[in-house]
C-alpha positions as CSV (number, residue, x, y, z in Angstrom):
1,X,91.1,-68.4,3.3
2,X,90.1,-69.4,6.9
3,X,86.5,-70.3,5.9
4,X,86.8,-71.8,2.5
5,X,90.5,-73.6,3.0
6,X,90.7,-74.0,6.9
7,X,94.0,-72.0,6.7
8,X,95.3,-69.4,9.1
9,X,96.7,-66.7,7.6
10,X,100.5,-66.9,8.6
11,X,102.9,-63.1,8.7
12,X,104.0,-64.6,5.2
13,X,100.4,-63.9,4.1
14,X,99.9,-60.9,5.6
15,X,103.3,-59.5,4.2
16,X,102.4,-61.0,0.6
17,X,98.4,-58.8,1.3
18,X,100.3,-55.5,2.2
19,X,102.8,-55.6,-0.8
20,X,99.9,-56.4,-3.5
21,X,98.1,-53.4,-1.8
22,X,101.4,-51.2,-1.7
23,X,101.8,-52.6,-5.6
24,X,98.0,-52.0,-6.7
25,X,98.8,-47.5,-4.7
26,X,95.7,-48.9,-2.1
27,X,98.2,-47.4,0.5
28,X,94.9,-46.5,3.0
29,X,94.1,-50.3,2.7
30,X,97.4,-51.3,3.0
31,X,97.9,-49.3,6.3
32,X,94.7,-50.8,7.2
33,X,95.9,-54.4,7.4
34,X,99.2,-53.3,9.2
35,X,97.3,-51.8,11.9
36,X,94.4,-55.0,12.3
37,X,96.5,-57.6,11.8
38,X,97.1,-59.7,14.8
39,X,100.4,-60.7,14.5
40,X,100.6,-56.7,15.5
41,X,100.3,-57.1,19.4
42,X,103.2,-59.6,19.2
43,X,105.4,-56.9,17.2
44,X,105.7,-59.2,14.6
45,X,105.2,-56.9,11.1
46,X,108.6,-56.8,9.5
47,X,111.4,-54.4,7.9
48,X,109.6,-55.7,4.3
49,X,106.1,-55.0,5.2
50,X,107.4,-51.2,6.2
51,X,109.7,-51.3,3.2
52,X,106.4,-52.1,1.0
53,X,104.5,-49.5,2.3
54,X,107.4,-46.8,2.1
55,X,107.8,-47.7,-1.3
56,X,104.4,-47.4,-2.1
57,X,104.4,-43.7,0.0
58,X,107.6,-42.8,-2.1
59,X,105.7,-43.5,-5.5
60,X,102.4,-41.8,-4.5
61,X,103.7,-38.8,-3.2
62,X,102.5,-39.6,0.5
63,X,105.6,-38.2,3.1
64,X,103.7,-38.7,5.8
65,X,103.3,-42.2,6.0
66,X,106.6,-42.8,4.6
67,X,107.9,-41.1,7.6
68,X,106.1,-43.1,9.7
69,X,106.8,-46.7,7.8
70,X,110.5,-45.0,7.7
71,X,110.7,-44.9,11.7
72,X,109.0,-48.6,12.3
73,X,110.9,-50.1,9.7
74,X,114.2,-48.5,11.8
75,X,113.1,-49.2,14.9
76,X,113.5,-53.1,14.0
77,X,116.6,-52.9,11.6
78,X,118.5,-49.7,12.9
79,X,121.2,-51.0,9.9
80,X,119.1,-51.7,7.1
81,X,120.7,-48.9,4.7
82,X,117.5,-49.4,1.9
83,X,115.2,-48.1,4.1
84,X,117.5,-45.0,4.7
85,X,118.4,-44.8,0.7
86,X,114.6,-44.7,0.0
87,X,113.7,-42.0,2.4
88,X,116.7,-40.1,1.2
89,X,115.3,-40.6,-2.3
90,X,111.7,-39.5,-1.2
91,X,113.2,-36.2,0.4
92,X,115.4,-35.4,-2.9
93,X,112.0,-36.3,-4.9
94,X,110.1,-33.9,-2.8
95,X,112.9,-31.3,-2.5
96,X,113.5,-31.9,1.8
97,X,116.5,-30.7,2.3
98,X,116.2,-30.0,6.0
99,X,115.0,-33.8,6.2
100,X,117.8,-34.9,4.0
101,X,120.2,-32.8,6.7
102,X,118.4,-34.9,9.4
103,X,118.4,-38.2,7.9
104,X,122.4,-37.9,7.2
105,X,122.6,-37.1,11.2
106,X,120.6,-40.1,12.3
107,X,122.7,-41.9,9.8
108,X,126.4,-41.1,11.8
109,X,124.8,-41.8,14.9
């Protein structure tokens, strides 16, 4: 993009990048990009970016990184009640109810 158009990728491209990867179950490759972009250091990946890649976690069976994508994701939108309803989802899926327990407390708060 940079070398054959003379365009900087903006966040827009980025989030477009980690959503096709989240889309295509390249979830290592998509956590990749998260963690080089540079946008990072200005602690600029959004609530959809972590959405993607919890998604993607959710459908692939990895609760690990949802967790993780889960808690960033929050940590920007504390209110964003999709991010909650999918983890909630992934912990039913995966039959966590001690997580689901957790979740519902961190929910009150």
């Amino acid at each position: 993009m940079v070398s054959d158009f003379g365009l900087d990728p903006t966040l827009e491209h980025y989030s477009c990048l980690i959503d096709l990867l989240c889309r295509a179950g390249e979830l290592d490759k998509a956590w990749k990009v998260v963690n080089e972009m540079p946008f990072k250091a200005n602690g600029r990946c959004t609530v959809s970016m972590w959405g993607s890649l919890l998604r993607a976690c959710y459908e692939c069976g990895n609760v690990d990184l949802a967790k993780l994508a889960a808690q960033r994701a929050l940590e920007l939108d504390c209110r964003n009640e999709g991010i909650y309803v999918l983890l909630s989802n992934m912990y039913v899926k995966y039959g966590m109810w001690n997580e689901i327990e957790q979740l519902r407390e961190e929910m009150k708060e």
